[in-house]
Each structure stands twice: as C-alpha cells, then as structure tokens.
matplotlib code that plots the C-alpha trace (Angstrom):
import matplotlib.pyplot as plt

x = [14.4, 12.5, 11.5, 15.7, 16.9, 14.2, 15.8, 19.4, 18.3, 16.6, 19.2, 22.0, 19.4, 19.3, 22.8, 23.7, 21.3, 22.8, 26.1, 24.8, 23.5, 27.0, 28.2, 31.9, 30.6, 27.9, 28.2, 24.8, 21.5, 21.6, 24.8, 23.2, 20.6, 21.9, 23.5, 20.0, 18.9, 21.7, 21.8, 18.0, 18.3, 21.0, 22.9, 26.8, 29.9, 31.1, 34.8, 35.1, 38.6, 38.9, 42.1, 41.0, 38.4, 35.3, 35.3, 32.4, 30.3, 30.2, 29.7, 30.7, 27.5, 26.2, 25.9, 22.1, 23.6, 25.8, 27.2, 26.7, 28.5, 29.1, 32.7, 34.0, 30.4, 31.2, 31.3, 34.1, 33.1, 29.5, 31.0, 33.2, 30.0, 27.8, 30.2, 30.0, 26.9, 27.1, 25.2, 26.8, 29.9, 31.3, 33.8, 37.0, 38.1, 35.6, 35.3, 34.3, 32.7, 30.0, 31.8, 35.3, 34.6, 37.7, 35.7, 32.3, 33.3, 34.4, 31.0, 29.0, 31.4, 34.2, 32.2, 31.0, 34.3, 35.7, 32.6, 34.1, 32.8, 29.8, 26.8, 23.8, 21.8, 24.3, 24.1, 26.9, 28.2, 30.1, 31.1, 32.0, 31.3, 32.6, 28.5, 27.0, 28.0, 28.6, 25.8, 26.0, 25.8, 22.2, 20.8, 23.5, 22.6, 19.2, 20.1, 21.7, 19.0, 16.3, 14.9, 18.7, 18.8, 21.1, 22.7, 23.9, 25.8, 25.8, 27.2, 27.0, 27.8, 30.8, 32.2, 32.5, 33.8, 36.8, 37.2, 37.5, 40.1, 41.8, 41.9, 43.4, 46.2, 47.7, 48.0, 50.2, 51.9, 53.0, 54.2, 56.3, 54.6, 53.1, 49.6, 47.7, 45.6, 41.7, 41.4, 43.1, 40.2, 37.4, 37.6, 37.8, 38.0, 36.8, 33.9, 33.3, 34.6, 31.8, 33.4, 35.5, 34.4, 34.4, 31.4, 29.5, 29.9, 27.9, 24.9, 23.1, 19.8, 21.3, 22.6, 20.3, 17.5, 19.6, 19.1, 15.6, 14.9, 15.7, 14.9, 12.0, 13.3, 11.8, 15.0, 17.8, 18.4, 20.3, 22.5, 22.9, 26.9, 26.7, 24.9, 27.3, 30.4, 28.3, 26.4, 26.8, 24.8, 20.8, 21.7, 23.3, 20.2, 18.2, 20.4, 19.5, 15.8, 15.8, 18.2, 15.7, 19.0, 17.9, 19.3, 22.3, 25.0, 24.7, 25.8, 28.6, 29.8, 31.4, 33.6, 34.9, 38.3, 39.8, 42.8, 41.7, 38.9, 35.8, 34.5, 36.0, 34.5, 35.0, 34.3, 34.0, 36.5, 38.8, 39.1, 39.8, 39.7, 39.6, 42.6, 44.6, 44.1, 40.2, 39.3, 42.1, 42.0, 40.7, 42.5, 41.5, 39.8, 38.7, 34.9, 34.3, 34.6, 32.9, 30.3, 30.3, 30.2, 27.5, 25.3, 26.0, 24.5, 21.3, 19.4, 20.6, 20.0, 16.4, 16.2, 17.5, 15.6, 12.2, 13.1, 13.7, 11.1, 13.7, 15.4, 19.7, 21.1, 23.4, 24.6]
y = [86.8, 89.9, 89.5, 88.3, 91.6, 93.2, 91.5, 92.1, 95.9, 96.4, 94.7, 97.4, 99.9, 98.6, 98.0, 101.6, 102.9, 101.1, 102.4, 105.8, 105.4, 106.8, 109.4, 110.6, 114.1, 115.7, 119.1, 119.8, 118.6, 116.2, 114.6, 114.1, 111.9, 108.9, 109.3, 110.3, 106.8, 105.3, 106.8, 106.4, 102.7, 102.3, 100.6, 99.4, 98.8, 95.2, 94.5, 92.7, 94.0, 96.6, 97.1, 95.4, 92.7, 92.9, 90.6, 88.0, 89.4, 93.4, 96.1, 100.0, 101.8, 105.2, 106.8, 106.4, 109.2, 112.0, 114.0, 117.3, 119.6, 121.9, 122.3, 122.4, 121.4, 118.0, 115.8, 113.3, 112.3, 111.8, 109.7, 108.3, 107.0, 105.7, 103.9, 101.5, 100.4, 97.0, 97.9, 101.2, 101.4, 104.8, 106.3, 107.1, 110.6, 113.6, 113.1, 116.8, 115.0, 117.8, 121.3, 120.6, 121.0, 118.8, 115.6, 117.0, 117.0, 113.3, 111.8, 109.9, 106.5, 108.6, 109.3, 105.4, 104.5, 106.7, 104.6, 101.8, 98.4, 96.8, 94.4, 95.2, 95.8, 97.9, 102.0, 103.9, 107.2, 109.8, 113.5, 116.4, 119.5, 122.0, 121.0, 123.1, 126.4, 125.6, 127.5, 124.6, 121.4, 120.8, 120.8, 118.4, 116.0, 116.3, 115.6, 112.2, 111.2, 112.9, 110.8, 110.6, 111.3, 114.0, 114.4, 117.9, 118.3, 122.1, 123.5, 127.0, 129.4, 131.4, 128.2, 127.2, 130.2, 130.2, 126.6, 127.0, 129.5, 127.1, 124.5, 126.9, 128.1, 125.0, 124.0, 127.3, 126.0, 122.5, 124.3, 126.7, 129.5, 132.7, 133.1, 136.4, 136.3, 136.1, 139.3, 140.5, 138.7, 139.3, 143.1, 145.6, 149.5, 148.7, 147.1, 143.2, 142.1, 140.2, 139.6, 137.1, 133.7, 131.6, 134.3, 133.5, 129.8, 130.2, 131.8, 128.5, 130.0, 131.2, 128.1, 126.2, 128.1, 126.8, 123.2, 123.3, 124.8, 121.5, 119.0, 119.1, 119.3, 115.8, 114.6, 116.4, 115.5, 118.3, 117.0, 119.0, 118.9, 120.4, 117.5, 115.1, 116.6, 116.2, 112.7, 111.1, 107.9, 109.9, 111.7, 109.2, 107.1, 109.9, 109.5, 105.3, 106.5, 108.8, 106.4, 103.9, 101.3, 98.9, 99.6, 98.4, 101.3, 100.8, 103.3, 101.0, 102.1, 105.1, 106.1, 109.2, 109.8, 112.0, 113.1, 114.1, 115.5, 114.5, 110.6, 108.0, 104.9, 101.4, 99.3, 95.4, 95.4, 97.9, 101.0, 104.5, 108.3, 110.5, 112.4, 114.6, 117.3, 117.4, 118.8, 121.6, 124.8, 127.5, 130.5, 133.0, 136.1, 139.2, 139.4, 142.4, 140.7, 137.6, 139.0, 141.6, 137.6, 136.6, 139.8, 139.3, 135.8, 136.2, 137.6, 135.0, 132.0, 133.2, 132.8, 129.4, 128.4, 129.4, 127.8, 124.2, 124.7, 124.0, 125.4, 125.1, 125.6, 128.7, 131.9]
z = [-52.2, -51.4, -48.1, -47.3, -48.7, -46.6, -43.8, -44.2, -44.5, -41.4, -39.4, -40.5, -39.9, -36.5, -36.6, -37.7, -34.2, -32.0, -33.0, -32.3, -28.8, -27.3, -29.7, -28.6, -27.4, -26.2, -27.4, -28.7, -28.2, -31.1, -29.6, -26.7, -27.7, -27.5, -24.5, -22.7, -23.6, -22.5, -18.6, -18.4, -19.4, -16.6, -19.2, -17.7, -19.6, -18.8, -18.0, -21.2, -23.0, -20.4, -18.0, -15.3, -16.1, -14.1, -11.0, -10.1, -13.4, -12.2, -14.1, -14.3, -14.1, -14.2, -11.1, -9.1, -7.0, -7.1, -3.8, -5.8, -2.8, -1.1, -1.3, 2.5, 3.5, 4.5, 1.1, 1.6, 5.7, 3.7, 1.0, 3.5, 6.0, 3.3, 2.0, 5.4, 3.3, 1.5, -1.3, -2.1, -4.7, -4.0, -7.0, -5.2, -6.7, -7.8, -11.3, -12.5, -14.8, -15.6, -15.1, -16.6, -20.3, -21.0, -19.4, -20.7, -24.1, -23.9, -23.0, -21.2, -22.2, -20.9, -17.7, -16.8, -17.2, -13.9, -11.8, -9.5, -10.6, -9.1, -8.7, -10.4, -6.9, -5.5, -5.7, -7.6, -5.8, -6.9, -5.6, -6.9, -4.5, -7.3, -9.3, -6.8, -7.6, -11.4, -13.5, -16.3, -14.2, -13.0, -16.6, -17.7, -14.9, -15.6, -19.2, -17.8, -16.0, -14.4, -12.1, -10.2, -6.2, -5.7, -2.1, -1.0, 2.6, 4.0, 6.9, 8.7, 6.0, 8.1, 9.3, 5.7, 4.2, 6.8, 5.8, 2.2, 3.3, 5.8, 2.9, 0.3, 2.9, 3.5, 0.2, -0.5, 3.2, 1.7, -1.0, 1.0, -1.1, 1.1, 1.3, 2.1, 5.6, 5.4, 6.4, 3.5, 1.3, 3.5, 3.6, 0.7, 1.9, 5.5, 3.8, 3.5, 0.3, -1.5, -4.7, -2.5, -4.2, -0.5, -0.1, -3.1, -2.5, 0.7, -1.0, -0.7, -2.1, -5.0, -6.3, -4.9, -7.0, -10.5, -9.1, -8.2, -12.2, -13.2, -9.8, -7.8, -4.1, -3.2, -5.1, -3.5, 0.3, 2.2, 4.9, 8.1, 7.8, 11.4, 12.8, 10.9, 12.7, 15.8, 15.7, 12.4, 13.0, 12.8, 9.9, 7.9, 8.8, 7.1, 4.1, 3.8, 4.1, 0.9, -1.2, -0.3, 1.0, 3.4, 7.5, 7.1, 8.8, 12.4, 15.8, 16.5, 13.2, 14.5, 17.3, 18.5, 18.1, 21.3, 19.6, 16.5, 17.6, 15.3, 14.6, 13.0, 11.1, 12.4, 9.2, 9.9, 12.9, 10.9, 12.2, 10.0, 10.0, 7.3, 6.1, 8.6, 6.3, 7.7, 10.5, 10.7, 12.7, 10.9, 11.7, 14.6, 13.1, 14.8, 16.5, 14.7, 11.3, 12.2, 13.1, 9.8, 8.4, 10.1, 9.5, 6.0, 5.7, 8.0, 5.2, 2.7, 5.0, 6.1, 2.0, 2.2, 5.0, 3.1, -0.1, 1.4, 4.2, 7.2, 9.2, 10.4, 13.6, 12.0, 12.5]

ax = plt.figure().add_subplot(projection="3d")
ax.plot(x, y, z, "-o")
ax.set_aspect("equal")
plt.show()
C-alpha cells in the first residue's frame, strides 16, 4: 500500500514538471527555465490539434539558425538562396520574435508556433535583420540555445545607409505621403548628422561587439553581401560549409536577370526573382557628402575588420 501511494506521488511530481517546461512568459530568469530546456532539447510541437495538421509526420521546430541582419545588408536574397536547399525549412516572414516585447512576452510556445513545418533532418531558418542592432537580443538567443549558428549578411556601410533610406522613401511614395531628401537627414549644421539612425546601423563593430559577449565568432558566419549581389553561387557555398548541409545548391541555380539587373533563382525548372521592391535605385547624392560618408566609416570599419580578422572590399 505504501510503496503504491509512493507511486502515484512521484508521477504528479513528474507530472506537475512537465507542465512547467513552457511557462507562458519569459519575463524573468525563473520563467525562463523551462523554456531553456525546451530549445536545447530541440523539442517540436506536432501538428496534432493545431490549424493545419502536420503533413507526412513534420513538426514545427525551433530554429537551428537565425539570419540575425543587417537590415538592408542582403537578408531576404540570403534566405531566398538557401532556401534552394532540400534540407532547409525557411520561416516565411521575420518573426521579431526577440526585440518586440509584445512577442517576447508570449514565449518560447508562441515563437515555435511562427516556424514553417518540417522533417526532423531538415534545418529551420528564420530572419529578422532588426536583432542586429537590438541591445536585448543576443542574450535572449543565447538564452534559447547557445550552441545555435547565427548567419549575419553585411554590405558596404554607405551603400547600406542610402539603402535603408531608399527603402524608407518609397514606402512614404506608395503612400502618396512626402518624404524629406537624404540630404536633409545626413547633414546637421554643415556637419554630418550622426544621430541619423541609418548611421548607427552601419557601425558593424559596435553591435557586433554585443553579439560576440554572448557568441564566440566561430558561430556567426558573416556574409559578404557585396559578393552575393555579384556572384552568389561561392558564397552561398560558404554558407552550406558552416551550417554543415550537404552540397546540394548548385551554379545552375542562378541566372542573371538583364533587366532587372541582379540574379535570379531557377529552383527545379521554376524560375523567380525576388520582389521588385529590391534592387531599387538609391537616389543620386552629391560627391562631397559621399565622400563626408565614406570618411566617416573608414575608422569604424578598420574596427570591424580587426574584430572578425577579415577584411571587405568597402569604402
């Protein structure tokens, strides 16, 4: 009788940890916990009772891989290409899962749900260039699993701060709202303006420093957006190598496309190209200024280039 009783209470102790793997926010450390265990276990949320029922027995699983930025750098052609791969299950929209407070707060059970299903040998992807440059992000990750391969795609810092521009103009175009010009950001009593945030965002060594408090560099891979634009196929080979996929994207992959201008993906006969709204002109700035832009970088990148012990073809 003793040794049943004994029984019946250690199962609802067990019963009553399980239960607390994935509380419902991770606000404090104690909250987070169980959802530690959880990522570093890989665990998956089957398709059981969900919308949507999981096809051929796949799963939703935590990311092995997150495109962490930069914004403007490059992140959805990146996403885009490595998707060609078999055994890669990209998620299709950034998720913001760990610098929006408002997803944060709803847990890692909340996050797994936003990851595309997939088999248990294929990699899960997502992107979200905005974790870059946010302060909180890389210990959070790191909290989720520390041994994750994080991908980060940069380009020439003045290229991508008249990018971020380019992007942020349009959108005020399709809205028919008017927009100031980027001279009107870039300079502040004759003087470069460098409280203007597309500047800050191409401080690579800056941010990159928060990363590396939590990551050794052997675990973030730094694309050469540059290149990508260029000749996609050698770098996205590098990319297999570090996320230890089999060879699997090919040259005949992509083709470049004369009218718009950059390369396109030819998927299993299929052919595509990302969204018209990449690859837009940026718009035409005076020499003087862009070359006050590229003065302003050269001692920043110099601080990049030591830090990650390579070197970019930039200004």
């Amino acid at each position: 009788m003793v040794t049943s009783t004994a029984a019946l209470l250690l199962g609802a102790v067990l019963l009553v940890a399980q239960l607390q793997l994935v509380p419902s926010r991770p606000a404090t450390p104690g909250a987070e916990s169980g959802q530690l265990e959880l990522a570093r276990r890989g665990a998956t949320l089957q398709g059981e009772g969900q919308e949507g029922a999981a096809p051929n027995g796949s799963a939703q699983q935590l990311p092995q891989t997150i495109i962490i930025g930069v914004r403007k750098g490059g992140t959805r052609a990146l996403l885009e290409m490595l998707s060609l791969h078999p055994d890669v299950a990209a998620a299709e929209n950034e998720v913001h899962f760990f610098d929006w407070e408002e997803h944060y707060s709803q847990g890692l059970g909340w996050y797994l749900g936003q990851m595309p299903f997939s088999s248990l040998h294929q990699l899960t992807v997502e992107k979200t260039p905005a974790y870059f440059t946010s302060p909180k992000v890389p210990e959070r990750v790191h909290s989720m699993n520390p041994g994750i391969r994080l991908l980060l795609i940069l380009r020439d810092p003045s290229e991508r701060v008249l990018s971020d521009y380019t992007q942020v103009f349009y959108n005020h175009v399709q809205k028919r709202k008017p927009y100031p010009s980027i001279e009107e950001f870039l300079v502040r009593d004759g003087r470069l303006n460098v409280g203007y945030k597309a500047l800050n965002r191409s401080l690579y060594h800056v941010h990159l420093q928060n990363w590396l408090r939590f990551f050794p560099l052997r675990r973030i891979h730094i694309v050469d957006g540059d290149r990508l634009i260029r000749d996609p196929f050698p770098e996205i080979q590098k990319v297999e190598r570090f996320l230890k996929l089999s060879p699997q994207i090919n040259a005949s992959n992509f083709y470049f496309n004369k009218t718009k201008g950059f390369y396109c993906l030819r998927d299993g006969g299929r052919d595509r190209c990302l969204h018209e709204s990449k690859g837009r002109a940026h718009p035409q700035v005076d020499p003087r200024l862009l070359n006050k832009l590229h003065e302003y970088f050269h001692e920043p990148n110099k601080k990049f280039f030591e830090l990650v012990g390579r070197t970019f073809d930039w200004h």
